[in-house]
ZAZA-87822 format. One line per field, with one value per residue (C-alpha): residue number from 1; residue in three letters; x, y, z. Coordinates in Angstrom, 3 decimals. Layout:
<rs>
i = c(NUM ...)
aa = c(ALA ...)
east = c(X ...)
north = c(Y ...)
up = c(Z ...)
</rs>
This chain:
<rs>
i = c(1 2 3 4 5 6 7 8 9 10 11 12 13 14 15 16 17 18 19 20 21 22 23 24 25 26 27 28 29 30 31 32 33 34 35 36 37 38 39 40 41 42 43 44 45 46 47 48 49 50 51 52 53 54 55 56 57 58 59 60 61 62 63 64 65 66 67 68 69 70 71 72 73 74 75 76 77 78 79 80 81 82 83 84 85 86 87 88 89 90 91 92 93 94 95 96 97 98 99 100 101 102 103 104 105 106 107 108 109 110 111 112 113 114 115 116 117)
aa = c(UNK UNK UNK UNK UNK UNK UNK UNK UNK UNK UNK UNK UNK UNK UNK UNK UNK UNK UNK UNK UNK UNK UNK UNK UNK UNK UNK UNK UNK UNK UNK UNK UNK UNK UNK UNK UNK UNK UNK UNK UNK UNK UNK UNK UNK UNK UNK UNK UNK UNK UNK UNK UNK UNK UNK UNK UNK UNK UNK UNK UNK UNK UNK UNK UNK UNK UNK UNK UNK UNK UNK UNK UNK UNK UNK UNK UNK UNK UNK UNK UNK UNK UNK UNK UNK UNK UNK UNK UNK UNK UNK UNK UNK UNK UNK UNK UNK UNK UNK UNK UNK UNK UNK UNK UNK UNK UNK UNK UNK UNK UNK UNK UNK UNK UNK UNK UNK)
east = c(-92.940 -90.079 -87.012 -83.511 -81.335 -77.800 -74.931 -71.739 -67.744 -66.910 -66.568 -63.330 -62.847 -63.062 -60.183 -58.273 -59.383 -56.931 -52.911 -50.405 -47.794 -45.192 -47.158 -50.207 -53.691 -54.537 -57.137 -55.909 -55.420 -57.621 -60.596 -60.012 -60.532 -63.255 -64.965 -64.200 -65.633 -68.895 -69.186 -69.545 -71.840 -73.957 -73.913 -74.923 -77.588 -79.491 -82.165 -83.430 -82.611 -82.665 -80.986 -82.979 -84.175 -86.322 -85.798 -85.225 -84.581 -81.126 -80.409 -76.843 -76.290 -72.345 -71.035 -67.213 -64.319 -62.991 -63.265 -61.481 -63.612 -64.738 -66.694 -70.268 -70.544 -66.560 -68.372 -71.390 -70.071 -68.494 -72.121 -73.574 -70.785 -70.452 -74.418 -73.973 -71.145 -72.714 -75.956 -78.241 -78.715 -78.569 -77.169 -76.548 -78.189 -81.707 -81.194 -83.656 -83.077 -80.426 -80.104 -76.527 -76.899 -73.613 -73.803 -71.946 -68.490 -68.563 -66.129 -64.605 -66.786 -70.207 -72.544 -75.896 -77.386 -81.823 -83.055 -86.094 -88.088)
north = c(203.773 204.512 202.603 202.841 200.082 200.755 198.050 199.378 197.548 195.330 197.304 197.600 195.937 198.823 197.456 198.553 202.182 203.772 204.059 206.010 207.992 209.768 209.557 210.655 208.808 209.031 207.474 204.133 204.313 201.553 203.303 206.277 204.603 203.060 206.027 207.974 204.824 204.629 208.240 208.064 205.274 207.124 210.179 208.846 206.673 208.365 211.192 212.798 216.410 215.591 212.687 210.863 212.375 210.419 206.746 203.859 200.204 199.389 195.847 194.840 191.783 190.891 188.887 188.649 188.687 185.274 182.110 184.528 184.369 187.863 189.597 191.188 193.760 195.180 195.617 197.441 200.604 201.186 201.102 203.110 205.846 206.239 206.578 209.164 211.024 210.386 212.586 209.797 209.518 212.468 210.478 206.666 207.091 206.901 203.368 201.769 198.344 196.789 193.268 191.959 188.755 186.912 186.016 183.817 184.982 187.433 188.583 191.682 191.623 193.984 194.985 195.499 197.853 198.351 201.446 202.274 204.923)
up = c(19.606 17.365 16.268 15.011 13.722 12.555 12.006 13.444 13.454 16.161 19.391 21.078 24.999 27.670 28.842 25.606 25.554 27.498 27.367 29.524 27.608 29.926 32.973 30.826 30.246 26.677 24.589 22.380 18.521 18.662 20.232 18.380 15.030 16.425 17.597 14.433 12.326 14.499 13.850 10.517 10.256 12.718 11.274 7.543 9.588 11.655 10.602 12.877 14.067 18.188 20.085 21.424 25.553 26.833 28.638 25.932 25.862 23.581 21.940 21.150 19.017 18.939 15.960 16.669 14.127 14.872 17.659 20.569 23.389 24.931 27.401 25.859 28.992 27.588 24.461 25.433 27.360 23.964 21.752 24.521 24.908 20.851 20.282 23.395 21.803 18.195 19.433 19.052 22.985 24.783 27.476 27.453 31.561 29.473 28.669 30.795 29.752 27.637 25.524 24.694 22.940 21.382 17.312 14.898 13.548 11.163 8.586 10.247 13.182 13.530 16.168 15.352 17.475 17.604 20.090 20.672 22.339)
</rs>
């Protein structure tokens, strides 16, 4: 079985991703930093040549900014879409069973993300 752990920023709510501009929908600044941040991370992170293709299990450990209360499932579509569009998944529908577990505060926020395979 293999494994990959990787530490990413605070995810943004689902509910935040999306704006309309003059009758159009367009992605948030918010989630595009995000998204752009993740990709980084991701990209200096993880190894291997493939994304991953085959069903996996994905742990998601949220440790907020600050006190604000949140929803975890908001914050998971956004893990699972950026490790999709970040080619470590080759689809986030292979995720056969997912952990999202609430942490302490800390500074800045993080998720810390585990897959395995």
């Amino acid at each position: 079985m293999n494994e990959y752990h990787v530490s990413l920023p605070f995810p943004p709510s689902v509910n935040r991703w999306v704006r309309v501009s003059r009758g159009r929908i367009i992605k948030s600044k918010e989630w595009r930093t995000w998204i752009e941040g993740t990709g980084m991370v991701l990209h200096e992170t993880y190894l291997q040549d493939e994304p991953i293709d085959i069903s996996c299990s994905v742990q998601i450990h949220l440790e907020p900014p600050n006190r604000r209360r949140f929803d975890i499932d908001n914050r998971a579509k956004a893990v699972l879409d950026s490790l999709e569009q970040h080619n470590v998944l080759a689809n986030d529908d292979l995720v056969d069973s997912l952990l999202i577990t609430r942490g302490d505060i800390h500074p800045g926020g993080r998720a810390l993300v585990g897959v395995k395979w």
